[in-house]
ZASENU-842197 format. One record per residue (C-alpha): x, y, z; residue in three letters; chain; residue number from 1. Coordinates in pm, whole numbers, plus 50000, padded with zeros to 5 digits. Example, Ala and Ser with C-alpha at 12.3 -4.5 7.8 and 13.67 -1.06 7.14 Angstrom:
BEGIN
<site xx="51230" yy="49550" zz="50780" aa="ALA" ch="A" i="1"/>
<site xx="51367" yy="49894" zz="50714" aa="SER" ch="A" i="2"/>
This chain:
BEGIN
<site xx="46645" yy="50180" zz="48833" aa="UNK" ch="A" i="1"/>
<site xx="46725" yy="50448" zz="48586" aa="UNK" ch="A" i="2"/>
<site xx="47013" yy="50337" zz="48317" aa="UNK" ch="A" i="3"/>
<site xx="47299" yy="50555" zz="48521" aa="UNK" ch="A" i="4"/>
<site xx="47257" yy="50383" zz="48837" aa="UNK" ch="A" i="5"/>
<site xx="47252" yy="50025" zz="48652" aa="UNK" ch="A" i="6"/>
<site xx="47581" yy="50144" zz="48456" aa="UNK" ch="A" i="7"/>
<site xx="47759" yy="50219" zz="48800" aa="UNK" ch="A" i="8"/>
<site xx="47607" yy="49907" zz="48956" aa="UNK" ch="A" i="9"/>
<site xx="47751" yy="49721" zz="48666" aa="UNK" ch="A" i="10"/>
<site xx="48056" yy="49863" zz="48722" aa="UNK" ch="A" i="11"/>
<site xx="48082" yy="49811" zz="49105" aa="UNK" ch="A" i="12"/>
<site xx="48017" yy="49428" zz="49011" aa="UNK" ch="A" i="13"/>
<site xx="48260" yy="49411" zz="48765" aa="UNK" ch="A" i="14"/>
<site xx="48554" yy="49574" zz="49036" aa="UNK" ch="A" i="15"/>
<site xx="48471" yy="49225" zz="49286" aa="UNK" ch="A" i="16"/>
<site xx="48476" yy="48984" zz="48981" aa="UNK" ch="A" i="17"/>
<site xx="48816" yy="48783" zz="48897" aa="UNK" ch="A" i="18"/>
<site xx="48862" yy="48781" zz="48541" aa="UNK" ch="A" i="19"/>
<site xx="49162" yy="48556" zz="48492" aa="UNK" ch="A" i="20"/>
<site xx="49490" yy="48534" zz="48697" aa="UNK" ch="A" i="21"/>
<site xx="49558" yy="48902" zz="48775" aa="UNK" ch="A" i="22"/>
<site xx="49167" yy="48912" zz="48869" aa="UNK" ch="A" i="23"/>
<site xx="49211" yy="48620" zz="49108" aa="UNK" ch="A" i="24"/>
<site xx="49535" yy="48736" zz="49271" aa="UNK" ch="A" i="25"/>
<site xx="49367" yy="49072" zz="49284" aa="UNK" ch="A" i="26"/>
<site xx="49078" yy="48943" zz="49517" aa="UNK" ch="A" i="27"/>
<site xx="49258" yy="48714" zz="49696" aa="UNK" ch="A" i="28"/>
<site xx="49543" yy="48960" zz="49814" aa="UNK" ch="A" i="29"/>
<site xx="49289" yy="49200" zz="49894" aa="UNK" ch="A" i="30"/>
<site xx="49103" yy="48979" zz="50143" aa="UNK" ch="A" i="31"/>
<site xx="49421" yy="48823" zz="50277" aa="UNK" ch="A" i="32"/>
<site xx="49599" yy="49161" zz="50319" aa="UNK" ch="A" i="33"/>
<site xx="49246" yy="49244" zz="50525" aa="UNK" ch="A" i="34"/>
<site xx="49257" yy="48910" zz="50751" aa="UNK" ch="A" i="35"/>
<site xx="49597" yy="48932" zz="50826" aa="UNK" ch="A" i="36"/>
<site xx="49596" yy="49251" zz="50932" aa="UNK" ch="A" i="37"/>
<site xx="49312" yy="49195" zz="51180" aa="UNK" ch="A" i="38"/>
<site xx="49307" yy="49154" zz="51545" aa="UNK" ch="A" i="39"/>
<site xx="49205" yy="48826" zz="51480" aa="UNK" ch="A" i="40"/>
<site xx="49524" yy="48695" zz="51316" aa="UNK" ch="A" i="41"/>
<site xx="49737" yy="48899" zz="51547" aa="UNK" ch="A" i="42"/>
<site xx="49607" yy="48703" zz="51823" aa="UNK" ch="A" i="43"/>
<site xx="49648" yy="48374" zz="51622" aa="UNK" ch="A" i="44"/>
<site xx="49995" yy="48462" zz="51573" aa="UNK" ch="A" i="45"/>
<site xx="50106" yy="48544" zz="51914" aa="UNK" ch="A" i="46"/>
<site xx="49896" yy="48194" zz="52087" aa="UNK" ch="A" i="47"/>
<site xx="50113" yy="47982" zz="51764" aa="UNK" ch="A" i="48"/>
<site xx="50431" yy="48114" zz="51908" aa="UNK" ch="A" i="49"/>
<site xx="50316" yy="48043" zz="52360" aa="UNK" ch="A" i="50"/>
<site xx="50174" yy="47707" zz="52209" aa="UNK" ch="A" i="51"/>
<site xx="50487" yy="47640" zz="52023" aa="UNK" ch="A" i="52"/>
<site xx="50697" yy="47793" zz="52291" aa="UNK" ch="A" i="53"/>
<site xx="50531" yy="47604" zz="52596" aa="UNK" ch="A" i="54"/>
<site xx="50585" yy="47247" zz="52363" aa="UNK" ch="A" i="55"/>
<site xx="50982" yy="47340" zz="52414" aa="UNK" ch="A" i="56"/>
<site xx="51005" yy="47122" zz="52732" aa="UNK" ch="A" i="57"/>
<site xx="50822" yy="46859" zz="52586" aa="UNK" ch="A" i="58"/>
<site xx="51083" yy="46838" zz="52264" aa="UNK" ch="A" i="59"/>
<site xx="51354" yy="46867" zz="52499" aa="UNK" ch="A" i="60"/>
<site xx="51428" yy="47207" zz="52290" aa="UNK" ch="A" i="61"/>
<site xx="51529" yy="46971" zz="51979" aa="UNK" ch="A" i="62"/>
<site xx="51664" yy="47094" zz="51701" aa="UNK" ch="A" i="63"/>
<site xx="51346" yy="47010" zz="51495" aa="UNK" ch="A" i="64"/>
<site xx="51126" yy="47177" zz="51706" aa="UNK" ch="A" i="65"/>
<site xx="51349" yy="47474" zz="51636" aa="UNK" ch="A" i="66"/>
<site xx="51325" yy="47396" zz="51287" aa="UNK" ch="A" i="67"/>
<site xx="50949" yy="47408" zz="51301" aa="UNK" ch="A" i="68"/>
<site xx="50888" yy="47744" zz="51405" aa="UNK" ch="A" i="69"/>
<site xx="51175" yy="47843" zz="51195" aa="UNK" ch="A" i="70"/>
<site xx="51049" yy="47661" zz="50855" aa="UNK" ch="A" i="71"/>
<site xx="50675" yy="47809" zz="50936" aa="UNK" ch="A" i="72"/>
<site xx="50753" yy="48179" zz="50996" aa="UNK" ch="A" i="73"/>
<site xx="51016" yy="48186" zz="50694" aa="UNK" ch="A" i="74"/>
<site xx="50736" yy="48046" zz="50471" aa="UNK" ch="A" i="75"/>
<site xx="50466" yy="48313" zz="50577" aa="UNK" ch="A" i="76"/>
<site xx="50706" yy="48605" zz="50553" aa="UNK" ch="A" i="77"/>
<site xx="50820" yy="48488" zz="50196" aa="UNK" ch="A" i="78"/>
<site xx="50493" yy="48458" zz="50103" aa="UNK" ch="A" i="79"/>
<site xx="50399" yy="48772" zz="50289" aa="UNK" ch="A" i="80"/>
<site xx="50631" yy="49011" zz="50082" aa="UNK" ch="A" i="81"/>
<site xx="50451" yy="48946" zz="49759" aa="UNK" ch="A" i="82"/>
<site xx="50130" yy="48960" zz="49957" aa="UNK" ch="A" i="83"/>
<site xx="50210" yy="49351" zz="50111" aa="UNK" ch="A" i="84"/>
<site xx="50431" yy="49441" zz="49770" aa="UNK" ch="A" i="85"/>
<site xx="50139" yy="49395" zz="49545" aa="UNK" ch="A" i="86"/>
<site xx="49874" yy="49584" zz="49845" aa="UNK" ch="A" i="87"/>
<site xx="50128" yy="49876" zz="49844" aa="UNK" ch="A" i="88"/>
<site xx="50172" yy="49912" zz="49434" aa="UNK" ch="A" i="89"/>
<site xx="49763" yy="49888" zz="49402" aa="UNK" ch="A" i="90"/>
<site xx="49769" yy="50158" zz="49700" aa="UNK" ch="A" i="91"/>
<site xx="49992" yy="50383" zz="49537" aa="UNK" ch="A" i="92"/>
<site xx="49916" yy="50373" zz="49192" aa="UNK" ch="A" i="93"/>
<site xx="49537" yy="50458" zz="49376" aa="UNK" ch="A" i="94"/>
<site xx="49681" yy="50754" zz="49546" aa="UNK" ch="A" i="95"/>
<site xx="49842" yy="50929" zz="49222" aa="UNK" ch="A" i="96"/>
<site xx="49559" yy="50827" zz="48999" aa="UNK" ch="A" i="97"/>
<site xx="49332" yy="51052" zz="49302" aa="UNK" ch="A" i="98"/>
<site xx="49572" yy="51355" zz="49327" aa="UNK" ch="A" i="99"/>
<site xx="49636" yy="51365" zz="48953" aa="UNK" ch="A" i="100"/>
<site xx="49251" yy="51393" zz="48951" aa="UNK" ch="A" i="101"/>
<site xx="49274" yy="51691" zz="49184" aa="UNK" ch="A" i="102"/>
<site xx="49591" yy="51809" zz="49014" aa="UNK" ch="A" i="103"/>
<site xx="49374" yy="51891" zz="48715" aa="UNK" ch="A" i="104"/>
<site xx="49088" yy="52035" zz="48882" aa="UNK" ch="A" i="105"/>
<site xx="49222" yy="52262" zz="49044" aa="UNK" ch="A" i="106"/>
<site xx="49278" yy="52622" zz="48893" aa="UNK" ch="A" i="107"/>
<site xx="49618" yy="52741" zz="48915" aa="UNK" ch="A" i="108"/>
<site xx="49776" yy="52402" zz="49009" aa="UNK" ch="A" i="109"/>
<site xx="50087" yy="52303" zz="48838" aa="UNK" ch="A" i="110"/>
<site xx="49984" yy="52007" zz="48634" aa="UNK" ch="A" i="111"/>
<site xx="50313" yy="51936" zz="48528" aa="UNK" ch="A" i="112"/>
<site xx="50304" yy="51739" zz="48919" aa="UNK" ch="A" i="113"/>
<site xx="50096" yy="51486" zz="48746" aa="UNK" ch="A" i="114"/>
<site xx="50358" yy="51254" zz="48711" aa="UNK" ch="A" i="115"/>
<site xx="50620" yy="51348" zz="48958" aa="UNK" ch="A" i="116"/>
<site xx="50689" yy="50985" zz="49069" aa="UNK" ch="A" i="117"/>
<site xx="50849" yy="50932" zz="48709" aa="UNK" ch="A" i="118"/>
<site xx="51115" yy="51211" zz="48772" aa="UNK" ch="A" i="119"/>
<site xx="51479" yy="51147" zz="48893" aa="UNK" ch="A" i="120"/>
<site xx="51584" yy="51190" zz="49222" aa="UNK" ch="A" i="121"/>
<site xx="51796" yy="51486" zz="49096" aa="UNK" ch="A" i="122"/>
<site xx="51430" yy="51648" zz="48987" aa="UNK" ch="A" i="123"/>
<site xx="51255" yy="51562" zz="49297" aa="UNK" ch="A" i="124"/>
<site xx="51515" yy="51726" zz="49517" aa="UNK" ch="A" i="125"/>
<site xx="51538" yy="51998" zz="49343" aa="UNK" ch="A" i="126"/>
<site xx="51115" yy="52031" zz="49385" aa="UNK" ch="A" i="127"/>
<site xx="51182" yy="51977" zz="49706" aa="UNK" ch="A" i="128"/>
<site xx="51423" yy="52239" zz="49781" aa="UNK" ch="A" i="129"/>
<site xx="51209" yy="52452" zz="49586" aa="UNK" ch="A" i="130"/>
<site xx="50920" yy="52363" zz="49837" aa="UNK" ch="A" i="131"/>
<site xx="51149" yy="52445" zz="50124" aa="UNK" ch="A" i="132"/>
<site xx="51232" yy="52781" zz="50020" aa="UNK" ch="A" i="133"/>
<site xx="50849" yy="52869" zz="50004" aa="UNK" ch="A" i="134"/>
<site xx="50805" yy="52736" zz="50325" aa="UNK" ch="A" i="135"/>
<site xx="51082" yy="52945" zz="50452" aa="UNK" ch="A" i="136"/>
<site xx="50947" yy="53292" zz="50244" aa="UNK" ch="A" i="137"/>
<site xx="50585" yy="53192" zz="50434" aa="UNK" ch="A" i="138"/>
<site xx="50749" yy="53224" zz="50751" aa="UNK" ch="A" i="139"/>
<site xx="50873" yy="53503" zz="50674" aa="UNK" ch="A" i="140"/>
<site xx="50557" yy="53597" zz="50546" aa="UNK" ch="A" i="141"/>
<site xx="50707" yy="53716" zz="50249" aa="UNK" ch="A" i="142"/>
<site xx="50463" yy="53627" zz="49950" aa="UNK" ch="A" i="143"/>
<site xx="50628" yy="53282" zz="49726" aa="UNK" ch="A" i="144"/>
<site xx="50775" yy="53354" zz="49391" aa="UNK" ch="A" i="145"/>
<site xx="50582" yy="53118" zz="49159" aa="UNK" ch="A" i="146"/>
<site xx="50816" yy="52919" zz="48873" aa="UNK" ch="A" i="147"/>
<site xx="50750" yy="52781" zz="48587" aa="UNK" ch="A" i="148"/>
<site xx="50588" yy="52461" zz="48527" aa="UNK" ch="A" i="149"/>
């Protein structure tokens, strides 16, 4: 194996290793964000709820077995926030690292985009109408007036 391909192997190994908290939340948000969005723990979900459902009789409907249910699925979705939150910021921050990439590679792109997610809302709408009226001088099939970066 030549030194370059060891580096990058290296490398891959280091992305699955949990150095420290962060590392270990890392991982372990990863895989749970990937089991509990499988088929699997769809199904798991929906036979807890007919099990728990079909005990109702049995309980007499009581207000604990109510409380059950209750107590169970307000625990999981707690804990799920955090659990999607952190997925979605790794996602994102993912994302813009990949199109700043592109941003700068490619000739003639504005690379003042780079970092449009750090703009006000005032700035972004204003990009955005700015993106409407070239869609609207397209249709036209006039040619778009480039601005400034």
């Amino acid at each position: 194996m030549n030194k370059t391909s060891n580096h990058k192997s290296r490398k891959a190994d280091e992305n699955h290793t949990c150095h420290g908290f962060r590392g270990a939340f890392r991982l372990c948000a990863q895989w749970m964000a990937s089991a509990v969005g499988s088929p699997f723990a769809f199904s798991v979900a929906v036979l807890t709820i007919v099990v728990w459902a079909l005990t109702g009789p049995f309980f007499h409907y009581s207000d604990t077995w109510q409380l059950i249910i209750n107590t169970g699925t307000t625990i999981i979705t707690f804990l799920m926030v955090f659990l999607i939150q952190n997925t979605q910021n790794r996602d994102t921050k993912a994302l813009h690292l990949k199109l700043d990439e592109l941003l700068r590679g490619v000739t003639g792109a504005r690379t003042s985009f780079v970092n449009l997610e750090n703009l006000s809302d005032e700035d972004l709408e204003r990009l955005q109408n700015e993106f409407d009226r070239i869609k609207r001088r397209l249709a036209e099939g006039k040619p778009k007036q480039r601005t400034a970066s």
